[in-house]
KOLRO-681204 format. One record per atom (N, C-alpha, C): z, x, y. Coordinates in steps of 0.05 Angstrom, whole numbers, padded with zeros to 5 digits, always signed. Each point is the difference from the previous one (the first is absolute). Example, Ala and Ser with C-alpha at 12.3 -4.5 7.8 and 13.67 -1.06 7.14 Angstrom:
2
+00156+00264-00114;+00000-00018+00024;+00000+00018+00024;-00014-00007+00021;+00001+00016+00024;+00014-00015+00022;
This chain:
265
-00286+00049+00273;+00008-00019-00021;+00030+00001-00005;+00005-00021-00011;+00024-00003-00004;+00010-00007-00037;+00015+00015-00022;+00001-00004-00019;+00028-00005-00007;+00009-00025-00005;+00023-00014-00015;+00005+00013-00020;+00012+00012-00010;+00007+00011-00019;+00020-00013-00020;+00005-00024-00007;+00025-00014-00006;+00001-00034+00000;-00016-00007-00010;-00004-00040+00007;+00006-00010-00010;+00005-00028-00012;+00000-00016-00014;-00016-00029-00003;-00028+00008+00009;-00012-00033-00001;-00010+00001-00027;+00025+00013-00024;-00012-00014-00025;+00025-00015+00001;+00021-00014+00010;+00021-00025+00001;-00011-00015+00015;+00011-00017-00022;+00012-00033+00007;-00016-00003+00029;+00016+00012+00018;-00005-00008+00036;-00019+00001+00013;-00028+00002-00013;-00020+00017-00003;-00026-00021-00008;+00014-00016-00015;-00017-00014-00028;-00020-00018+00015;+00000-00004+00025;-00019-00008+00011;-00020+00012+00017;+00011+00015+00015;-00014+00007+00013;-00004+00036+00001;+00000+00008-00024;+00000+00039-00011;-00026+00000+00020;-00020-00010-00004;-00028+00004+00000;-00010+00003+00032;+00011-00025+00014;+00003+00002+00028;+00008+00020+00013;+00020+00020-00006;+00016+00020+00007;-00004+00019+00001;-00018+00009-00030;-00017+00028-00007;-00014-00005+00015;-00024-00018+00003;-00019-00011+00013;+00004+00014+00040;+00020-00010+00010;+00004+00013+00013;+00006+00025+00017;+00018+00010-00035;+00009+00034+00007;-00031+00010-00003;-00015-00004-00013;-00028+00014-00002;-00020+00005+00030;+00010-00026+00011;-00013-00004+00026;+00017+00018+00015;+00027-00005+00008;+00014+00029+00010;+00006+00029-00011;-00018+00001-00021;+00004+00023-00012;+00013+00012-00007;+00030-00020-00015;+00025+00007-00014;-00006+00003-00032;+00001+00022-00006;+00005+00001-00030;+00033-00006-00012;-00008-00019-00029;+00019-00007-00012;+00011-00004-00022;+00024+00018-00004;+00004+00002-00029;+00024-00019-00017;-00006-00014-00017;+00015-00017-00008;+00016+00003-00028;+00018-00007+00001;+00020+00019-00020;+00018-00026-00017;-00001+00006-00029;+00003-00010-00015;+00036-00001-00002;+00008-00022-00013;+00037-00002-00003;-00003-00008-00027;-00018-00014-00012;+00003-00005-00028;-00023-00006-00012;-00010+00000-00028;-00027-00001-00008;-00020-00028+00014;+00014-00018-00001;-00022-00016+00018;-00005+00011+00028;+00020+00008+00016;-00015+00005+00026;-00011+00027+00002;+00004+00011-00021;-00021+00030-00009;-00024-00004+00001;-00005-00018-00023;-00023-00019-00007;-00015-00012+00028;+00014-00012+00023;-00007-00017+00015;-00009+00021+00024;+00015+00028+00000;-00004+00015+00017;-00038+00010-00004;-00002+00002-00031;-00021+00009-00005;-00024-00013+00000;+00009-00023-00005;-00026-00020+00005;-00010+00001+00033;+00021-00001+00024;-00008-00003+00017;-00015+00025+00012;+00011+00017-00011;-00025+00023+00012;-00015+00007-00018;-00009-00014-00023;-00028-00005-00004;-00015-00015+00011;+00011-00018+00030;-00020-00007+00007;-00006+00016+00026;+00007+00032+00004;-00009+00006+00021;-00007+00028-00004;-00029+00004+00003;-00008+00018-00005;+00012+00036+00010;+00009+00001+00026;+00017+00010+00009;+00029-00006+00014;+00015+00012+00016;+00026-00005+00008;+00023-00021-00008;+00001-00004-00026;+00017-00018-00020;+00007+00013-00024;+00017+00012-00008;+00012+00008-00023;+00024-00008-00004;+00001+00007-00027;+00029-00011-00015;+00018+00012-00016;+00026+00004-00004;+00021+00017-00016;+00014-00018-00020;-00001+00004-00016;+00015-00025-00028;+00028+00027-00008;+00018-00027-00005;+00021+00007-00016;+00027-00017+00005;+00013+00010-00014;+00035-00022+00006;+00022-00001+00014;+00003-00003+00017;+00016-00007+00028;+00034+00005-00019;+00018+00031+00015;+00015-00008-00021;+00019-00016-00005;+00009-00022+00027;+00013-00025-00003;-00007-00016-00026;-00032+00005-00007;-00010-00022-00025;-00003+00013-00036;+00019+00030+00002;-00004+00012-00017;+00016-00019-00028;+00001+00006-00021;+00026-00021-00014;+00023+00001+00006;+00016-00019+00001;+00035+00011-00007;+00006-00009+00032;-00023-00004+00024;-00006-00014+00025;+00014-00029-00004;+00009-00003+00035;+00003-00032-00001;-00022-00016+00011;-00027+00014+00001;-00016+00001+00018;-00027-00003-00008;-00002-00036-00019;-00032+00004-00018;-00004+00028-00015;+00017-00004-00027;-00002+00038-00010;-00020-00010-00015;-00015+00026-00004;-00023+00010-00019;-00006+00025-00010;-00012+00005-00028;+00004+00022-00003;-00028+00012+00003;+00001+00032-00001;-00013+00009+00019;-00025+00011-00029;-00023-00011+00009;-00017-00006-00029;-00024+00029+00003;+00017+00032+00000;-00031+00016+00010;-00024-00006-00016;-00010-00012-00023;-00013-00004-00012;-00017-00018+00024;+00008-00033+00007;-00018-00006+00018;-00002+00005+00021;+00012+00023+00004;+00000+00011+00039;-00026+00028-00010;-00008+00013-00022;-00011+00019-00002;-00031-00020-00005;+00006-00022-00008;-00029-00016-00008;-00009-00004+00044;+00021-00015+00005;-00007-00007+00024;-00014+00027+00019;+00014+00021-00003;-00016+00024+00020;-00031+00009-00012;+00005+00001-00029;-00035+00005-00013;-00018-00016+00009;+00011-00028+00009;-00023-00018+00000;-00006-00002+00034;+00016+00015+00019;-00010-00006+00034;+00002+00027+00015;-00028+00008+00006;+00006+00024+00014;+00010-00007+00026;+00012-00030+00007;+00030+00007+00027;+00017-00001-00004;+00009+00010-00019;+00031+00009+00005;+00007+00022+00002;+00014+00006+00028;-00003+00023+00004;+00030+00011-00001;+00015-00013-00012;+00032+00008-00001;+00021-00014-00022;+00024+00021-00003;+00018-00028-00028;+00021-00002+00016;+00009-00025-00004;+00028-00008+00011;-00007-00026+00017;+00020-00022+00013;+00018+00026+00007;+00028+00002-00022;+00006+00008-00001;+00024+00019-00006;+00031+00014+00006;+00008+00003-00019;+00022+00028+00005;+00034-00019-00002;+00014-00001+00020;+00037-00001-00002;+00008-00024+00025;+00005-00019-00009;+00007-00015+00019;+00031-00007-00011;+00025+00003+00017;+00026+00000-00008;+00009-00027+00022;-00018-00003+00014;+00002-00029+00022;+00006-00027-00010;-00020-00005-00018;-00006-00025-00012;+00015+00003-00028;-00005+00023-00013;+00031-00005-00033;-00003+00026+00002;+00032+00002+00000;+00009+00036-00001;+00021+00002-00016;-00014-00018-00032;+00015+00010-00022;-00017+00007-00027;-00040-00003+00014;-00012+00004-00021;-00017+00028-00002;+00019+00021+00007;-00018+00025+00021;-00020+00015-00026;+00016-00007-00029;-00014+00026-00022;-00025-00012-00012;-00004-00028+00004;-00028-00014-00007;-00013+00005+00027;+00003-00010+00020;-00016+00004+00023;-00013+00028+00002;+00017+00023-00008;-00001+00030-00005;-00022+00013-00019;+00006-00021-00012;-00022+00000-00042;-00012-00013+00007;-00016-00015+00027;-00019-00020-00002;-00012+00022+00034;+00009+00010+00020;-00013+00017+00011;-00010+00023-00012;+00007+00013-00019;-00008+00017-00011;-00027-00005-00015;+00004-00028-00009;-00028-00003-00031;-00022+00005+00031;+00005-00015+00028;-00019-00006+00011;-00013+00025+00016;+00024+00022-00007;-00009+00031+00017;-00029+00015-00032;+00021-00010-00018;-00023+00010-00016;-00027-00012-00006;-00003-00029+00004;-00024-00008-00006;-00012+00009+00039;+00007+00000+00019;-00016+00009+00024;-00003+00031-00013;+00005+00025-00016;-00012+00015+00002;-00018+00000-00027;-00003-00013-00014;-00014-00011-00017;-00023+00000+00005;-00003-00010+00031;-00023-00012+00010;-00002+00009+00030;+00015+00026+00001;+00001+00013+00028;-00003-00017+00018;+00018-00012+00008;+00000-00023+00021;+00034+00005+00018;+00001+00002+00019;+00025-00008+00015;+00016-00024-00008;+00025+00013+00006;+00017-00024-00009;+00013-00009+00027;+00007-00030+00002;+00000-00016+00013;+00035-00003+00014;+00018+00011+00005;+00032+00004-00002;+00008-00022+00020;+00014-00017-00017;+00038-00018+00015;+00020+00009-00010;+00013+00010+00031;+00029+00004-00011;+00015-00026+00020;+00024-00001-00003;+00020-00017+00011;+00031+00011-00007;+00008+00004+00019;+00035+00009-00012;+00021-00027-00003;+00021+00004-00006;+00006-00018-00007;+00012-00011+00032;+00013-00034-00009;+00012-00010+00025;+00013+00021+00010;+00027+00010-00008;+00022+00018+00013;-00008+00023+00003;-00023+00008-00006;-00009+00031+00005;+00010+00014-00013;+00016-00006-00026;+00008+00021-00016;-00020+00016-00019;-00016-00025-00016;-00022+00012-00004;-00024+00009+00010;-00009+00024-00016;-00033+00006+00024;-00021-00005-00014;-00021-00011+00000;-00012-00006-00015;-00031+00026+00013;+00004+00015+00018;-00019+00018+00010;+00008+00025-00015;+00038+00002-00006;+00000+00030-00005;-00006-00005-00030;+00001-00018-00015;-00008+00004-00033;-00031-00006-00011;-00014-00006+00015;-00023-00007+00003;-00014+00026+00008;+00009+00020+00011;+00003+00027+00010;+00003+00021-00021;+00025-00010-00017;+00008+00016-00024;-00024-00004-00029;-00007-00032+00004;-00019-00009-00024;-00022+00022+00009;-00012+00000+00021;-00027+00006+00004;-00001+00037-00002;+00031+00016+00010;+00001+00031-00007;-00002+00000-00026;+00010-00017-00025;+00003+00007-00024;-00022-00011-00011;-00031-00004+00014;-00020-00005-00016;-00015+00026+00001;-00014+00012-00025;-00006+00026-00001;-00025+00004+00012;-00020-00028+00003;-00027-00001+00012;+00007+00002+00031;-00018+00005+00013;-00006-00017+00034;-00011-00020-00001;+00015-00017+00011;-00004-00019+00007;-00007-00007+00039;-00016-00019+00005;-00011-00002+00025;+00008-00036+00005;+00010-00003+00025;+00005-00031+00006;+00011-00004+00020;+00009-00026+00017;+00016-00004+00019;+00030-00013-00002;+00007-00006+00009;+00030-00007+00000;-00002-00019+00026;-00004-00024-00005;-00008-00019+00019;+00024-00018+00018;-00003-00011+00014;+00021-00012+00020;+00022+00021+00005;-00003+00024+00005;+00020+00019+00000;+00027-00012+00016;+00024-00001-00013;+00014-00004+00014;+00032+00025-00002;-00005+00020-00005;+00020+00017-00005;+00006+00019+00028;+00005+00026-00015;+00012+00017+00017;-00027+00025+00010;+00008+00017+00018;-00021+00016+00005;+00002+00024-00025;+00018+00007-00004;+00000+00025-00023;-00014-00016-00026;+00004-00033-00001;-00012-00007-00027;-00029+00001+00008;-00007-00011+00015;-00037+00001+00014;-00005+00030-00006;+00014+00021+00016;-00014+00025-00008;+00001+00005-00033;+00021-00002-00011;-00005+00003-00033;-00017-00014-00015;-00014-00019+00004;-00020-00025-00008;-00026+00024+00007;+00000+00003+00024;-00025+00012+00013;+00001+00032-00016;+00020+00007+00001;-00007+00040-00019;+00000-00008-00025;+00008-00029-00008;-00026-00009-00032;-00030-00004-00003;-00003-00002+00028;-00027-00006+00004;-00010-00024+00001;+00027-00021+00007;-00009-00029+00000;-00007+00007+00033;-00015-00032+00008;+00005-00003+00030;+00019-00028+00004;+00007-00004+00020;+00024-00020+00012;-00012-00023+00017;+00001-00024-00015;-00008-00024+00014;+00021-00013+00020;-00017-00012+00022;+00024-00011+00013;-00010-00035+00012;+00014-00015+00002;-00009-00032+00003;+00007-00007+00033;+00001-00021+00002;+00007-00010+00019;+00022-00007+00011;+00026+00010-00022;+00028+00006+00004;+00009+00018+00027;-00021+00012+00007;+00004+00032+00012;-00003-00009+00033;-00006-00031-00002;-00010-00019+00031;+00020-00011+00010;+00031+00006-00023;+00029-00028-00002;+00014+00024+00023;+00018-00020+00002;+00025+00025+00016;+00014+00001-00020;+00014+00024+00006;+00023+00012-00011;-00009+00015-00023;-00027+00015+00003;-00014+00009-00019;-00005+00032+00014;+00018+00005+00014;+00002+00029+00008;-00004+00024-00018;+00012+00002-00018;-00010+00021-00015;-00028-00006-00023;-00009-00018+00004;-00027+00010-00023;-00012+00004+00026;-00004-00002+00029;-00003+00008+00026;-00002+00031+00007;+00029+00011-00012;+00004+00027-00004;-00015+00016-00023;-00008-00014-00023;-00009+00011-00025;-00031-00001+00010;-00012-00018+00020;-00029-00002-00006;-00007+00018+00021;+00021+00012+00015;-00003+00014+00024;-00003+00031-00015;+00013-00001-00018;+00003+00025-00012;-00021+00008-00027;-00020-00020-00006;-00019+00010-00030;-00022+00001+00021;-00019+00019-00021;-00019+00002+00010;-00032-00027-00004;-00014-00007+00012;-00005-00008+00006;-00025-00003-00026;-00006+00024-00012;-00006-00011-00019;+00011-00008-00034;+00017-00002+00009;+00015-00010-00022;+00015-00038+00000;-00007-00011+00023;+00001-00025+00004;-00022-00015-00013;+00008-00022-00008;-00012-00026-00004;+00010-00026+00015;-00008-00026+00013;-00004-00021+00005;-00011-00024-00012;+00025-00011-00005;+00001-00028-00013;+00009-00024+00018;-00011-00019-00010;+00021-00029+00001;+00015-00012-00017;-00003+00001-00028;+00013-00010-00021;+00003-00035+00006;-00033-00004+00007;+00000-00036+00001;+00002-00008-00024;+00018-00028-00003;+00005-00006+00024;+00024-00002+00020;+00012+00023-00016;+00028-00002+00014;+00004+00031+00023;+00017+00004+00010;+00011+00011+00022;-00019+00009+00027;-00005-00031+00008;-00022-00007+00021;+00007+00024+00027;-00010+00003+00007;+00008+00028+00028;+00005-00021+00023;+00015+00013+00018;-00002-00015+00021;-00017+00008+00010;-00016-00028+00015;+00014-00014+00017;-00012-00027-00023;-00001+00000-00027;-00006-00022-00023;+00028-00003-00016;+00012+00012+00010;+00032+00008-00017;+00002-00029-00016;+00005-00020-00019;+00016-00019-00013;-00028-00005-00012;-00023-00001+00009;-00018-00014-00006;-00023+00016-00025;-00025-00009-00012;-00001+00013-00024;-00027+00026+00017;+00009+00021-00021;-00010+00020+00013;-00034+00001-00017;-00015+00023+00020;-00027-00010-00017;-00012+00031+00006;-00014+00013-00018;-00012+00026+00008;-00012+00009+00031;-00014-00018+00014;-00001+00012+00025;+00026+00001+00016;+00021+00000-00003;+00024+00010+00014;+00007+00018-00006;-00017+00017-00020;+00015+00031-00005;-00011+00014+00031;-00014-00009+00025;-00005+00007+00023;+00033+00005+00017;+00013-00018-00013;+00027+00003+00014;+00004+00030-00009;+00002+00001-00024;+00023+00019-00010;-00019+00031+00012;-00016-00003+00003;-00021+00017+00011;+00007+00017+00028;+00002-00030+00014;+00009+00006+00028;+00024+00013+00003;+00025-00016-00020;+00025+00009+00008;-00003+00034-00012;-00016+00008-00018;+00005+00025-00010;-00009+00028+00032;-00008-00014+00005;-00026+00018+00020;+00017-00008+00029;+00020-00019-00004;+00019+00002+00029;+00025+00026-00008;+00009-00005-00027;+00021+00015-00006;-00010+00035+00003;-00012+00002-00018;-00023+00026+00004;-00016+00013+00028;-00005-00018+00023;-00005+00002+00009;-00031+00015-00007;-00016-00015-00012;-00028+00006-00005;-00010-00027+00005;-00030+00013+00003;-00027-00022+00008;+00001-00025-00019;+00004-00022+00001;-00005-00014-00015;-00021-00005-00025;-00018+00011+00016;-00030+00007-00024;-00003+00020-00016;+00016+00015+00005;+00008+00024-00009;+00012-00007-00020;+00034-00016-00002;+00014-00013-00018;-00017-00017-00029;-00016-00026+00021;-00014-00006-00024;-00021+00011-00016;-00010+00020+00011;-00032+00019-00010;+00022+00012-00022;+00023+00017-00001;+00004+00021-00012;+00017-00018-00023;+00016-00021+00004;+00006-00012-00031;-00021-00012-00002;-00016-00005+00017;-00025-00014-00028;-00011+00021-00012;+00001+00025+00003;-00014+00025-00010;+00028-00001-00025;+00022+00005+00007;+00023+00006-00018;-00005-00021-00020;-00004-00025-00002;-00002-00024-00021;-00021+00002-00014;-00024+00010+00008;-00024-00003-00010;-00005+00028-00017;+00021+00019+00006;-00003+00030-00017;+00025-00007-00030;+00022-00015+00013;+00021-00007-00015;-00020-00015-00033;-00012-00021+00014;-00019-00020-00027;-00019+00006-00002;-00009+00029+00013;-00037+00003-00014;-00020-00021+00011;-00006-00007+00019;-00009-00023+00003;-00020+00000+00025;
């Protein structure tokens, strides 16, 4: 099997045809987790894997491009109906996503900060993994992996989660991982000039990976421009297990084991 760890057919791009898609990851035996950016597509995440008895779950919370003080549809971040929404669906199996994005506005870091944090405390609220975006800024001055790093040392609980689309450095992957997160990786890892997360995936251990697509965007090649859809996390599969030099089935058996221990599921 194969488990997506990272989707989005609760958007927009989706609105027709979600159903067709699950429909078919079920038949190829892709599990798929669909992850919330703001209370409606929390909401939308969760409806859709109520309609599937197995391999469909969902993660609610606020994308932090959309936190307030955003140029980016802001909203504020309501835990009151994010704690109603988890009581009422046993799929959700994660909060976020989450955490420091300095890409899209890298002048609103102490709300985005105060709004990752409410979301670290309501996931242990409810012992659930948290869901992590980081993004550095355009010029690379800011990091949005090393303070996201610093938030998560200065929480006094453990906390358990991934850190998804990884796109940093190898010393930040290993520090993520001796938190005890594991490290997602997309279909970025298929582009050229992507040599070192090449070097980083060469270097973690194997169970500490996760595999995503993050449909419907960053399609793998050989779908590169076009909209990406959960059975292409097969790409990111393959390319992991060329870099690694492991069995391919090997690759997908053991993050589907890593995703499915990650959400209880």
């Amino acid at each position: 099997m194969l488990f997506d760890s990272h989707a989005h057919l609760n958007f927009q791009e989706f609105e027709n045809d979600w159903r067709q898609i699950i429909d078919d990851c079920q038949k190829q035996n892709v599990w798929v987790a669909n992850v919330g950016s703001q209370f409606e597509t929390s909401k939308k995440a969760v409806e859709i894997s109520n309609n599937f008895e197995v391999g469909v779950y969902a993660a609610v919370g606020l994308h932090p491009i959309h936190v307030l003080g955003s140029k980016f549809h802001p909203e504020k971040f309501d835990r009151e109906q994010y704690r109603q929404l988890i009581e009422a669906s046993k799929k959700i199996v994660a909060i976020g996503e989450t955490g420091i994005d300095f890409f899209h506005d890298d002048k609103n870091f102490e709300k985005q900060k105060e709004i990752f944090i409410e979301h670290i405390n309501l996931a242990q609220a409810f012992n659930l993994p948290v869901v992590i975006h980081a993004r550095n800024s355009r010029d690379g001055k800011k990091n949005a992996y090393q303070e996201i790093i610093k938030v998560i040392r200065d929480q006094r609980s453990e906390i358990r989660g991934v850190i998804h689309c990884f796109g940093g450095t190898k010393d930040e992957a290993m520090a993520f991982i001796k938190l005890g997160f594991c490290v997602g990786f997309t279909g970025v890892i298929t582009f050229d000039q992507t040599e070192q997360l090449a070097e980083t995936i060469d270097q973690l251990s194997l169970d500490s990976i996760l595999v995503e697509t993050d449909s419907p965007y960053l399609a793998p090649v050989p779908f590169r421009g076009k909209r990406n859809q959960p059975q292409y996390v097969r790409y990111v599969v393959e390319k992991i297990a060329q870099i690694k030099k492991i069995d391919y089935n090997k690759i997908a058996e053991q993050t589907a084991i890593n995703a499915k221990k990650l959400f209880r599921v």
